[in-house]
mmCIF file as gemmi writes it, N, C-alpha and C atoms, coordinates in Angstrom:
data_model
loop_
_atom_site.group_PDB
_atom_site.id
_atom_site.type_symbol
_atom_site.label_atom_id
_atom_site.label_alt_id
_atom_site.label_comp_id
_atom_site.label_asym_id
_atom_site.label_entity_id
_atom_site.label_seq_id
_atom_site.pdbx_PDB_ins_code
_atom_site.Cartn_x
_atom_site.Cartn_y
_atom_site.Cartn_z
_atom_site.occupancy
_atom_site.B_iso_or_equiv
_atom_site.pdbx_formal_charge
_atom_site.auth_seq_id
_atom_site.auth_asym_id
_atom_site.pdbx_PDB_model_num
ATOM 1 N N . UNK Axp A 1 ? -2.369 7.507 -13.326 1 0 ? 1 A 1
ATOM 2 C CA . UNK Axp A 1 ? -1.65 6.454 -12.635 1 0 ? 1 A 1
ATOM 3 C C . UNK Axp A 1 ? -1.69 6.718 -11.133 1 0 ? 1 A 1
ATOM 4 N N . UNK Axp A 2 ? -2.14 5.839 -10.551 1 0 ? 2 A 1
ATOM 5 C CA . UNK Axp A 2 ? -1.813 5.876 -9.107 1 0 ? 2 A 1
ATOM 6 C C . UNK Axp A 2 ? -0.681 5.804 -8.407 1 0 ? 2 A 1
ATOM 7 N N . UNK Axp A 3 ? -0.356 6.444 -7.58 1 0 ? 3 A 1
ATOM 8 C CA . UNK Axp A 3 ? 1.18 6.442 -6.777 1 0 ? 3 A 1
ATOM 9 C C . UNK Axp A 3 ? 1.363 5.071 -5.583 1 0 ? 3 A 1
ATOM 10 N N . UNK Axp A 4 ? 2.562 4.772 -6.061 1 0 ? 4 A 1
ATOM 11 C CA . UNK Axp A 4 ? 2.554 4.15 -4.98 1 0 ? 4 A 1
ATOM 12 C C . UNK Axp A 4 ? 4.125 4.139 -4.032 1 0 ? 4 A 1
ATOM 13 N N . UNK Axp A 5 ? 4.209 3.299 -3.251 1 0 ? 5 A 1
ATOM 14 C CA . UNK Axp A 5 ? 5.135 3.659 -2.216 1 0 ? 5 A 1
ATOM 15 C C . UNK Axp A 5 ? 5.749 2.176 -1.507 1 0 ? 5 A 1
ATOM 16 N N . UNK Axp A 6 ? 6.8 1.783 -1.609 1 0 ? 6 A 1
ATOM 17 C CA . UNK Axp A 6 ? 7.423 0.383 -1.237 1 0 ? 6 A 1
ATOM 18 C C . UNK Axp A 6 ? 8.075 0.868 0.362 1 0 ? 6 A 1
ATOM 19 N N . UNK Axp A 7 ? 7.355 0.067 1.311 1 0 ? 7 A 1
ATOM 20 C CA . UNK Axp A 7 ? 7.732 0.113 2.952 1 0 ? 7 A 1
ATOM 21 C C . UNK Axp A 7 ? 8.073 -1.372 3.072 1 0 ? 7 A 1
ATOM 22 N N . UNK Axp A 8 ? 8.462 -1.141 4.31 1 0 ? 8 A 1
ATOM 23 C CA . UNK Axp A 8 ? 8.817 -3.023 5.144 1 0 ? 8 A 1
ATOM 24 C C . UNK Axp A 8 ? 7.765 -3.715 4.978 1 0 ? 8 A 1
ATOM 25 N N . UNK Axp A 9 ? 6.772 -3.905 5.098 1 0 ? 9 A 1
ATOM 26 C CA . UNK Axp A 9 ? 5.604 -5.131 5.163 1 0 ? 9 A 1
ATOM 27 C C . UNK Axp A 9 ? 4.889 -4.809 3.786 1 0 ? 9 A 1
ATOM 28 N N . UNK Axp A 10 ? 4.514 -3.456 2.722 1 0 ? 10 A 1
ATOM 29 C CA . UNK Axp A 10 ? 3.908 -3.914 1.718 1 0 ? 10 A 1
ATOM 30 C C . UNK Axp A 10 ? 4.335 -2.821 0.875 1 0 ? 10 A 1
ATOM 31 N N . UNK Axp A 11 ? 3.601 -3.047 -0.456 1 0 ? 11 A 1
ATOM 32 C CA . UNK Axp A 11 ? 3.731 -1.681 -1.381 1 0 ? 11 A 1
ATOM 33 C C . UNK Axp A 11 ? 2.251 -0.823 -1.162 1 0 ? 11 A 1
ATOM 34 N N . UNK Axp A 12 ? 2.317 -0.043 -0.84 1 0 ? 12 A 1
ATOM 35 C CA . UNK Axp A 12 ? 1.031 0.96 -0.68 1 0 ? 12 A 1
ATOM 36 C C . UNK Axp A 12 ? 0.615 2.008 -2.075 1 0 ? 12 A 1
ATOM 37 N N . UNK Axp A 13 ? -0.608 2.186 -2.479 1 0 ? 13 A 1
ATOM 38 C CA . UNK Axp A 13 ? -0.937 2.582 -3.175 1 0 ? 13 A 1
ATOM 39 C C . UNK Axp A 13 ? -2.015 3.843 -2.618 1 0 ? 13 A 1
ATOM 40 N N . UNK Axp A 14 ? -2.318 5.059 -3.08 1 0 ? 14 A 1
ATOM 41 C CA . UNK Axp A 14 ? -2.602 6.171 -2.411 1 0 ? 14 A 1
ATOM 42 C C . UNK Axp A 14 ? -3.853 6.535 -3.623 1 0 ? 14 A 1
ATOM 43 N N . UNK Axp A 15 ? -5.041 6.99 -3.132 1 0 ? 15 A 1
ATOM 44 C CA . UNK Axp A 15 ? -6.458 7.371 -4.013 1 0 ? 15 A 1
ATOM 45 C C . UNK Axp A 15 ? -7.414 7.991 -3.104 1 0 ? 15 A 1
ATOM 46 N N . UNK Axp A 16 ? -7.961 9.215 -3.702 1 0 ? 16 A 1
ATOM 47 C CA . UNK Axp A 16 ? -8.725 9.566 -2.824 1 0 ? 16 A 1
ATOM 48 C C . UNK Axp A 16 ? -8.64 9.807 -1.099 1 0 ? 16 A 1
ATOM 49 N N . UNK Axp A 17 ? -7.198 9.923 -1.694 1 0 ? 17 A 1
ATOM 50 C CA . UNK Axp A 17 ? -6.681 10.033 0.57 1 0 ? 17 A 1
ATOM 51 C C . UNK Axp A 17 ? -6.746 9.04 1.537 1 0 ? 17 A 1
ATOM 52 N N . UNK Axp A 18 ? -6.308 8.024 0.614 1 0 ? 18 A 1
ATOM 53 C CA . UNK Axp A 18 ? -6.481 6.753 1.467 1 0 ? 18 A 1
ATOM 54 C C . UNK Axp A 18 ? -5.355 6.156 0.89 1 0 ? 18 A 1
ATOM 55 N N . UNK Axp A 19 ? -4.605 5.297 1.811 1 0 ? 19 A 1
ATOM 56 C CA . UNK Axp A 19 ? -3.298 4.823 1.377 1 0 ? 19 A 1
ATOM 57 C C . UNK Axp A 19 ? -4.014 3.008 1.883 1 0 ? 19 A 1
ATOM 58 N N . UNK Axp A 20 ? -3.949 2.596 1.102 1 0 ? 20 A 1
ATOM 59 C CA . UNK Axp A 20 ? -3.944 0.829 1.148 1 0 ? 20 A 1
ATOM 60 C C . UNK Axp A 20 ? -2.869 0.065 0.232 1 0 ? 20 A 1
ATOM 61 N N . UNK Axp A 21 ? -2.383 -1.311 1.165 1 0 ? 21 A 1
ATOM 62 C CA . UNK Axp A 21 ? -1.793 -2.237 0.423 1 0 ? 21 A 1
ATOM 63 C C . UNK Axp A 21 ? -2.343 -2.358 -0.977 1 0 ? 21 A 1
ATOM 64 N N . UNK Axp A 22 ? -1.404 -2.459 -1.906 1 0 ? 22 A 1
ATOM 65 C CA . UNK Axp A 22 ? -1.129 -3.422 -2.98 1 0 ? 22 A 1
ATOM 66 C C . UNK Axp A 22 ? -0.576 -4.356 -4.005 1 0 ? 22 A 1
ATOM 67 N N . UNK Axp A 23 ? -0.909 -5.325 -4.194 1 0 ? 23 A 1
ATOM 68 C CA . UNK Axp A 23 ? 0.13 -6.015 -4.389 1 0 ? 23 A 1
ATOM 69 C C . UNK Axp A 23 ? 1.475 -5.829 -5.857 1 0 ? 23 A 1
ATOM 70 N N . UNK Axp A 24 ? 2.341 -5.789 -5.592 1 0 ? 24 A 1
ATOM 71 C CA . UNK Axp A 24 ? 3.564 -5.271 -6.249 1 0 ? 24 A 1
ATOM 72 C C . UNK Axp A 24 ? 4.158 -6.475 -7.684 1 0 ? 24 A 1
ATOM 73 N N . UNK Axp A 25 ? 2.871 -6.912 -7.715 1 0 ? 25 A 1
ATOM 74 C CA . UNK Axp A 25 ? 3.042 -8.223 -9.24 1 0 ? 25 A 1
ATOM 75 C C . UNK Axp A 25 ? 2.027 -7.922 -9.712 1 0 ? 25 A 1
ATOM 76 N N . UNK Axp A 26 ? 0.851 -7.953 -8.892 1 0 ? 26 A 1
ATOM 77 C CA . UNK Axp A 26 ? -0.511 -8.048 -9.367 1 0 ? 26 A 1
ATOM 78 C C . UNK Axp A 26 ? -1.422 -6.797 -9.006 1 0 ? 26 A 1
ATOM 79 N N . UNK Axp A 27 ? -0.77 -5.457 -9.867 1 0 ? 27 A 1
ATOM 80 C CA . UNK Axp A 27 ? -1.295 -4.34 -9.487 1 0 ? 27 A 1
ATOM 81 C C . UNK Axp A 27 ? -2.814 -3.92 -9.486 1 0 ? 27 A 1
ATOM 82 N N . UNK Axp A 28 ? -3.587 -4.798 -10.307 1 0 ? 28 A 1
ATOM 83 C CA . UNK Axp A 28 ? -4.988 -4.46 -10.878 1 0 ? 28 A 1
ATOM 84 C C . UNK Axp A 28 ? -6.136 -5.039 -9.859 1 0 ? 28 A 1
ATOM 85 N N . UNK Axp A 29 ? -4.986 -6.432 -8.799 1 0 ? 29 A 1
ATOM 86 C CA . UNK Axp A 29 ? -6.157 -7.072 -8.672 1 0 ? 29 A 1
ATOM 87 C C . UNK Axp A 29 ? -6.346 -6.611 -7.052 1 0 ? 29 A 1
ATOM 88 N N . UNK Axp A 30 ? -7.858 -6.963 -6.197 1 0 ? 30 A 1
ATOM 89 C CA . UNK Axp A 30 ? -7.702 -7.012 -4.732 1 0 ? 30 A 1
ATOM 90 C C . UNK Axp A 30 ? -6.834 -7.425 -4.174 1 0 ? 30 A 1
ATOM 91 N N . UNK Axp A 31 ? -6.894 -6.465 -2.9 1 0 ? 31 A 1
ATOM 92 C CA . UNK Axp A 31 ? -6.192 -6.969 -1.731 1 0 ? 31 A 1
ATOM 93 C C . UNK Axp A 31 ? -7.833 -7.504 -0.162 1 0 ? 31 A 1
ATOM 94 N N . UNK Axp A 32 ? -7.055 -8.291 -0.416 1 0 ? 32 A 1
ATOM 95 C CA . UNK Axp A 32 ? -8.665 -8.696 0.981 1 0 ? 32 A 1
ATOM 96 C C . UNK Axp A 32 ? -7.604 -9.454 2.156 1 0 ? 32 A 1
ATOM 97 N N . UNK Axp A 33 ? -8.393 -9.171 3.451 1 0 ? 33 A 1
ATOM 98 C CA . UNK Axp A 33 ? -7.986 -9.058 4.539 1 0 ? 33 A 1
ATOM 99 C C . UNK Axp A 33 ? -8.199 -10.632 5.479 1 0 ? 33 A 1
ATOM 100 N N . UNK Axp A 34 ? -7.622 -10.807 6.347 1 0 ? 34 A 1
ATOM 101 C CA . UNK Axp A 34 ? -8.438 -12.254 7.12 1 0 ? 34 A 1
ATOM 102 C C . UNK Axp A 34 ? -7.464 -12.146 8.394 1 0 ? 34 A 1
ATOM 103 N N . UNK Axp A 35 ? -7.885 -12.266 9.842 1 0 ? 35 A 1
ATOM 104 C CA . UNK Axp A 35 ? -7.47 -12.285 10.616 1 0 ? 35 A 1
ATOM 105 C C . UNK Axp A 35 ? -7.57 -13.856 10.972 1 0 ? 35 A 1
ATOM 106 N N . UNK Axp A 36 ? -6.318 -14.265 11.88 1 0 ? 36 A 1
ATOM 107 C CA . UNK Axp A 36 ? -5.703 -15.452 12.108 1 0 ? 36 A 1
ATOM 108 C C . UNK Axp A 36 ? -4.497 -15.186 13.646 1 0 ? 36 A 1
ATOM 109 N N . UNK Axp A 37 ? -4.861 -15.775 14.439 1 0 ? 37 A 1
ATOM 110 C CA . UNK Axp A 37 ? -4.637 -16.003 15.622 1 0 ? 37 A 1
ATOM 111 C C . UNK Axp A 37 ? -3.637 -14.717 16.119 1 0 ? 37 A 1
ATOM 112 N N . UNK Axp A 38 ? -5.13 -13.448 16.424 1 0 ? 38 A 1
ATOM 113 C CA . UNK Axp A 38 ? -4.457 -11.829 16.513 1 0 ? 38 A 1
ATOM 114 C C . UNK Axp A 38 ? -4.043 -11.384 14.952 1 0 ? 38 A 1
ATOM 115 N N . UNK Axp A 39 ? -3.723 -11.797 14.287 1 0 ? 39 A 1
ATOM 116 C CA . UNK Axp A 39 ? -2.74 -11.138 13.601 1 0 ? 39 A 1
ATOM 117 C C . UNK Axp A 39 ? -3.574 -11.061 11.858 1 0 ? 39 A 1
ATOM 118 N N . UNK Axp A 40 ? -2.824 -9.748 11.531 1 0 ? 40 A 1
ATOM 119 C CA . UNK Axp A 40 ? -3.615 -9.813 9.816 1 0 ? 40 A 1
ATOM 120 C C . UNK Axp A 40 ? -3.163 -10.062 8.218 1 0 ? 40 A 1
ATOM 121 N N . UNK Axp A 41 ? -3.782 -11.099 8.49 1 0 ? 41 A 1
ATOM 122 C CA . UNK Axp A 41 ? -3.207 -11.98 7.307 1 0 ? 41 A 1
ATOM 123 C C . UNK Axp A 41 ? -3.694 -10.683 5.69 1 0 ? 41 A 1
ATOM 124 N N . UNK Axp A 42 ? -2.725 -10.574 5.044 1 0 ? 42 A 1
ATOM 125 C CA . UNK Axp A 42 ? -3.313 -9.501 3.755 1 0 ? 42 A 1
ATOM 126 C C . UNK Axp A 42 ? -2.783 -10.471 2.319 1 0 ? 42 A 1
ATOM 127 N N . UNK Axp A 43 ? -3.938 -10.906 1.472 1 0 ? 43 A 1
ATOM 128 C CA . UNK Axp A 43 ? -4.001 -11.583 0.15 1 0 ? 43 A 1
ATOM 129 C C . UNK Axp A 43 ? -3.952 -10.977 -0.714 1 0 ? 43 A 1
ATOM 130 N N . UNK Axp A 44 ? -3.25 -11.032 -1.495 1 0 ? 44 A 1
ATOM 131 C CA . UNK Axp A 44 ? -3.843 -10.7 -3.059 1 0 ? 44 A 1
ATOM 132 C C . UNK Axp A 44 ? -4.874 -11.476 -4.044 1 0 ? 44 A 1
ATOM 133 N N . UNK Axp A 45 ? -5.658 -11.607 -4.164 1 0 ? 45 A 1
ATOM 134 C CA . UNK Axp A 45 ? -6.802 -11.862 -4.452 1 0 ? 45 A 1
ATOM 135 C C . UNK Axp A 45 ? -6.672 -11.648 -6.184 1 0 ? 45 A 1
ATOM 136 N N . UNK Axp A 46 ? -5.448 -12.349 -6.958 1 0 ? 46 A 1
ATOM 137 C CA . UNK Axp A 46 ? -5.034 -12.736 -8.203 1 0 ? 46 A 1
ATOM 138 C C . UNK Axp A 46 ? -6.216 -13.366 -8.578 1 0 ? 46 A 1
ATOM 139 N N . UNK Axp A 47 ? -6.308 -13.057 -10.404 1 0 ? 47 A 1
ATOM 140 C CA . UNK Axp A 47 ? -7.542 -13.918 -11.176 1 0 ? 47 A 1
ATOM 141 C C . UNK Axp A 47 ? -6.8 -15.255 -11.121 1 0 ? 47 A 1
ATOM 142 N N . UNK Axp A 48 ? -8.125 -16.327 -11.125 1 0 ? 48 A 1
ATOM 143 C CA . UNK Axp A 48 ? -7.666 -17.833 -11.41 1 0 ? 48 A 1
ATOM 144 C C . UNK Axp A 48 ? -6.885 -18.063 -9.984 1 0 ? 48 A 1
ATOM 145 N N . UNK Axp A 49 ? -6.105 -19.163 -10.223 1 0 ? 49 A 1
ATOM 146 C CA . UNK Axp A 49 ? -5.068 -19.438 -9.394 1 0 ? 49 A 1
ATOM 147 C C . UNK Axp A 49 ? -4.173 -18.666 -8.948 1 0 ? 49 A 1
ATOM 148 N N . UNK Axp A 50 ? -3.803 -17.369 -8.824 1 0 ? 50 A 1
ATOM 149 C CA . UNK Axp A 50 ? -2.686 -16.354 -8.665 1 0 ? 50 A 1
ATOM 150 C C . UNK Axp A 50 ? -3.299 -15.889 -7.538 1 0 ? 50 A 1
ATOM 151 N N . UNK Axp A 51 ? -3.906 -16.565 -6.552 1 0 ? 51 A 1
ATOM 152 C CA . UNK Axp A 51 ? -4.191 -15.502 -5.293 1 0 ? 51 A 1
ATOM 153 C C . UNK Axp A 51 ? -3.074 -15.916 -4.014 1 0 ? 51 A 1
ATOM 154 N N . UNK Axp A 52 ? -2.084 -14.935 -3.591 1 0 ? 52 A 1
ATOM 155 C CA . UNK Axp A 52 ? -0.896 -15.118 -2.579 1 0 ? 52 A 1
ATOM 156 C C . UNK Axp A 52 ? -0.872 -14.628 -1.431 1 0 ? 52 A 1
ATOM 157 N N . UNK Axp A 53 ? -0.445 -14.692 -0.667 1 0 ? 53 A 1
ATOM 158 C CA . UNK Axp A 53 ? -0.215 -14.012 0.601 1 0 ? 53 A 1
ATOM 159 C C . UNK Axp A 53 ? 0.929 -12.567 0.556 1 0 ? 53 A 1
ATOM 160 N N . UNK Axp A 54 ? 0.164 -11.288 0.61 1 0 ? 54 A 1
ATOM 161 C CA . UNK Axp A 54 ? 1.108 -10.402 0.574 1 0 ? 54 A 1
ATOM 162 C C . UNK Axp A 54 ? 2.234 -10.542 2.005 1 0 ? 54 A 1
ATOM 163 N N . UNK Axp A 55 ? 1.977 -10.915 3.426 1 0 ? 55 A 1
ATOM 164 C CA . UNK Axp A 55 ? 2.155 -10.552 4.515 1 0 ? 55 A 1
ATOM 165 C C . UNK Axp A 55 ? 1.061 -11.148 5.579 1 0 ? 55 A 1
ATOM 166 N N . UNK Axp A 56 ? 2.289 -10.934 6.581 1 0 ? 56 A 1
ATOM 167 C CA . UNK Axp A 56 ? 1.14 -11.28 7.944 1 0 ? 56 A 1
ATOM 168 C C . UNK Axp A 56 ? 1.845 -10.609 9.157 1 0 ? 56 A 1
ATOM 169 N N . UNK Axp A 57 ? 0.88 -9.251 9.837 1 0 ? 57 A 1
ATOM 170 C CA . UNK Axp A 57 ? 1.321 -8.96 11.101 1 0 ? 57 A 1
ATOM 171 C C . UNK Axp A 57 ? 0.751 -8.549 11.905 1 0 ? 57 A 1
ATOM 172 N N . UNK Axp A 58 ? 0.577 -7.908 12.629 1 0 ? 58 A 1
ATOM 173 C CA . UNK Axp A 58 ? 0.119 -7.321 14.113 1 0 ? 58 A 1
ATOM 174 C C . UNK Axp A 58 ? -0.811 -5.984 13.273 1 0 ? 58 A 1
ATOM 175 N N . UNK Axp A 59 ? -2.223 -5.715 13.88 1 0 ? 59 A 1
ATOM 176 C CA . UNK Axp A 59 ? -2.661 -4.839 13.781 1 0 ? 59 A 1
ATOM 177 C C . UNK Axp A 59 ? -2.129 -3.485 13.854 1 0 ? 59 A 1
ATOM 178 N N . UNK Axp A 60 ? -1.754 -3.457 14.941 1 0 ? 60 A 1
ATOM 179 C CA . UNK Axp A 60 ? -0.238 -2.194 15.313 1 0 ? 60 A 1
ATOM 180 C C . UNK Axp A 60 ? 0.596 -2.051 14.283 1 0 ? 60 A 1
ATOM 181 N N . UNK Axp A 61 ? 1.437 -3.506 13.96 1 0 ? 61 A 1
ATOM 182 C CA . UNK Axp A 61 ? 2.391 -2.853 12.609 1 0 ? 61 A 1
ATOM 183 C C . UNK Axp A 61 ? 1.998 -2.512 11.228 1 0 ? 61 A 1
ATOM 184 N N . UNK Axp A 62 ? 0.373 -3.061 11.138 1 0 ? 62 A 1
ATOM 185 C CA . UNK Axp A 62 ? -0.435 -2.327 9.784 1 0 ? 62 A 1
ATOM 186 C C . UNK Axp A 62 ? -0.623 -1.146 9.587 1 0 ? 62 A 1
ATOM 187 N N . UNK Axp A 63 ? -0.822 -0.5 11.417 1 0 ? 63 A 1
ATOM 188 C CA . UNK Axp A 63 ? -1.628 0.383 11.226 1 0 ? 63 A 1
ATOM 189 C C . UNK Axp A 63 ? -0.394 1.913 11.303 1 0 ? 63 A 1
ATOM 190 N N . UNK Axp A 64 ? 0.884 0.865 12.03 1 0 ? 64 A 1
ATOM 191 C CA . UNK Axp A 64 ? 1.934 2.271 11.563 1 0 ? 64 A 1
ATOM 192 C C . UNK Axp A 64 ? 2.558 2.222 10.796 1 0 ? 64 A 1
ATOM 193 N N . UNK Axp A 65 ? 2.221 1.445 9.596 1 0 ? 65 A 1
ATOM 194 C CA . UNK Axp A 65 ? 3.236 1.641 8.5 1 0 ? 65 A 1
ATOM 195 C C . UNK Axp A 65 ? 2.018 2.26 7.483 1 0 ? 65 A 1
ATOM 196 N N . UNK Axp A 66 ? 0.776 1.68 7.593 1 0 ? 66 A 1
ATOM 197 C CA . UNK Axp A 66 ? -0.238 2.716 7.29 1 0 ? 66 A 1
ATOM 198 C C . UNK Axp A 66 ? -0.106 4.275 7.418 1 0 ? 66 A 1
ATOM 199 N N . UNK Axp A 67 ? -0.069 4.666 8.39 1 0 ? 67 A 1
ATOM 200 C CA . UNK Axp A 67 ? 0.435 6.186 8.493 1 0 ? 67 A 1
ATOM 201 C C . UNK Axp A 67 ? 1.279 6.414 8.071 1 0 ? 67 A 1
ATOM 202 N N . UNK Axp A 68 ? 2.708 5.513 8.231 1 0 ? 68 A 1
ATOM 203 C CA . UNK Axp A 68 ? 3.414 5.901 7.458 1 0 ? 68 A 1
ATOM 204 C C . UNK Axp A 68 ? 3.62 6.441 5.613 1 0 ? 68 A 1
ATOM 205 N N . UNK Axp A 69 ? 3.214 5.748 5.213 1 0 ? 69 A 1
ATOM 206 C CA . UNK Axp A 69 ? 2.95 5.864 3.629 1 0 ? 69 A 1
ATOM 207 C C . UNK Axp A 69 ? 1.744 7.303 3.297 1 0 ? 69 A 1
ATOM 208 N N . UNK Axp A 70 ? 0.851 6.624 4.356 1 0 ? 70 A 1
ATOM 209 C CA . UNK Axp A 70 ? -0.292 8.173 4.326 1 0 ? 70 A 1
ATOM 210 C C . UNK Axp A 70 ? 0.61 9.733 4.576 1 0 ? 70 A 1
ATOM 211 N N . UNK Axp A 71 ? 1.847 9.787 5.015 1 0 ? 71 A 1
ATOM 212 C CA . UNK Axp A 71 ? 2.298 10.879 5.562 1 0 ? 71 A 1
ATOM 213 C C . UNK Axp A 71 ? 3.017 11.181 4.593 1 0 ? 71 A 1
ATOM 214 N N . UNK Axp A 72 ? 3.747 9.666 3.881 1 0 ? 72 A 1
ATOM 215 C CA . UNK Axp A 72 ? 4.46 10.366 3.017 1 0 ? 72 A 1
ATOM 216 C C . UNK Axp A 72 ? 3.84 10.611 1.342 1 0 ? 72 A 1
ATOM 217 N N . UNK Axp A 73 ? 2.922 9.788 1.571 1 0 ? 73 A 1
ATOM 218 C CA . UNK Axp A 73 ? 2.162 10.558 0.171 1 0 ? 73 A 1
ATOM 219 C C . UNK Axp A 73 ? 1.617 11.908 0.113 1 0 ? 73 A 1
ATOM 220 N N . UNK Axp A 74 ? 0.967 12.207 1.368 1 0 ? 74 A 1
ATOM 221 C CA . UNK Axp A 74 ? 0.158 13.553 1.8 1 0 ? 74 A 1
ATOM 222 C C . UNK Axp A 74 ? 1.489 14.917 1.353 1 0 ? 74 A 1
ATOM 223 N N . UNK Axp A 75 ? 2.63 14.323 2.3 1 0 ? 75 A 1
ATOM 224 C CA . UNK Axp A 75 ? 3.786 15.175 1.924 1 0 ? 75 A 1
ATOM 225 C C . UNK Axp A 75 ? 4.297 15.708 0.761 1 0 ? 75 A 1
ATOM 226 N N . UNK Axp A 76 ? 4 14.008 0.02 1 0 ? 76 A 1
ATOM 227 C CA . UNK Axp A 76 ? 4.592 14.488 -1.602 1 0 ? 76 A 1
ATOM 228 C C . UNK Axp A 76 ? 3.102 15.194 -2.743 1 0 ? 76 A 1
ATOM 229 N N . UNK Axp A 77 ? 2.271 15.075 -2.13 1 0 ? 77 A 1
ATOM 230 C CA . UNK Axp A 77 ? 0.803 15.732 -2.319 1 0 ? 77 A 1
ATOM 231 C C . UNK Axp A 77 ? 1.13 17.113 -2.9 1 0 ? 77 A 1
ATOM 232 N N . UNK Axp A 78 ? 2.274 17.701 -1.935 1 0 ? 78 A 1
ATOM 233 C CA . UNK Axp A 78 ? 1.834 19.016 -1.47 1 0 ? 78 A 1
ATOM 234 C C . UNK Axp A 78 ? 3.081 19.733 -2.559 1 0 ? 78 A 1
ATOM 235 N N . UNK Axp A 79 ? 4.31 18.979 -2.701 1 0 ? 79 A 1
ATOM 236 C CA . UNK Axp A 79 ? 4.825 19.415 -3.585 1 0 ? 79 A 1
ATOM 237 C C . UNK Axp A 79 ? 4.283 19.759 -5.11 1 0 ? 79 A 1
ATOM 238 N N . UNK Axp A 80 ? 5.071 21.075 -5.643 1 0 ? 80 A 1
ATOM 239 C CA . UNK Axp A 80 ? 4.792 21.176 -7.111 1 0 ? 80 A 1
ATOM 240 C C . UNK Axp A 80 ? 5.652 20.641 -8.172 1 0 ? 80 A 1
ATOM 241 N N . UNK Axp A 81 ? 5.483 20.066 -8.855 1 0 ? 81 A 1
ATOM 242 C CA . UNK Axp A 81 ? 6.462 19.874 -10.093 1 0 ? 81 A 1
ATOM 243 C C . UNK Axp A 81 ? 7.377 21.292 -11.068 1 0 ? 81 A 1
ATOM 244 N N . UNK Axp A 82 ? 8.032 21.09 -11.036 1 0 ? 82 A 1
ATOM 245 C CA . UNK Axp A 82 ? 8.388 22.88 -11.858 1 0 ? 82 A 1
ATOM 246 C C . UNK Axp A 82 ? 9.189 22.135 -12.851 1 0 ? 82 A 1
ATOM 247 N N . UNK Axp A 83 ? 9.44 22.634 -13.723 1 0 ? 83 A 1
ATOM 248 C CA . UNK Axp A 83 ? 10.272 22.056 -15.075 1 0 ? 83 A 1
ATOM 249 C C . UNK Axp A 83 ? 11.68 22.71 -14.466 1 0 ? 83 A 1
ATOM 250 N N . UNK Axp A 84 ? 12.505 21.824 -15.553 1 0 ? 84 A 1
ATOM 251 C CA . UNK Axp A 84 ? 13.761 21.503 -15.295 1 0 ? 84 A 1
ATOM 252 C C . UNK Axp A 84 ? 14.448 23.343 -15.011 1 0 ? 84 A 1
ATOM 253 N N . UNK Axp A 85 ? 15.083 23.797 -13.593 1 0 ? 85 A 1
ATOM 254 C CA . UNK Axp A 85 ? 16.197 25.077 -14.506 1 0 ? 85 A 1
ATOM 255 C C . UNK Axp A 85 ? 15.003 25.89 -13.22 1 0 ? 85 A 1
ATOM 256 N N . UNK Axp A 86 ? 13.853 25.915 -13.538 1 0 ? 86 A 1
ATOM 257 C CA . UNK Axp A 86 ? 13.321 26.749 -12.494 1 0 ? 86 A 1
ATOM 258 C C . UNK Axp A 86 ? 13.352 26.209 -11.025 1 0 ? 86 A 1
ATOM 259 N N . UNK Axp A 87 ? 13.324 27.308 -10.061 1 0 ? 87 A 1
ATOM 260 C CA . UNK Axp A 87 ? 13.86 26.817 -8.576 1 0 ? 87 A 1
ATOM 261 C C . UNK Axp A 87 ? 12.192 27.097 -7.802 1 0 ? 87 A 1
């Protein structure tokens, strides 16, 4: 199962060290991108008729909430799981 992570503008999903949007109904399907006057429009790209608009913002606020999620997955990366009782 892939991890994922709920921030202000999307749910992020983490693979291979890369943290990208995804959409939080339609976990299986694309996310594809389209810029619109400056700003980045992010779709979910649903089978059939189910394709929605996840969001729309500023390159800047993609790209720090991007890090954001990347930092905190990397973080929780690093932790170990230990069973219940051990410290």
């Amino acid at each position: 199962m892939v991890p994922t992570h709920s921030l202000r503008l999307f749910t992020w999903m983490y693979s291979n060290g890369v943290a990208a949007p995804q959409c939080p109904i339609h976990s299986n399907e694309s996310v594809c991108f389209s810029r619109n006057d400056g700003n980045l429009v992010v779709i979910c790209q649903g089978a059939g008729n189910l394709s929605h608009l996840l969001s729309i913002c500023s390159q800047e606020q993609f790209d720090a909430e991007k890090q954001e999620a990347t930092a905190f997955f990397e973080r929780n990366a690093t932790k170990t799981t230990r069973p219940v009782g051990v410290p």
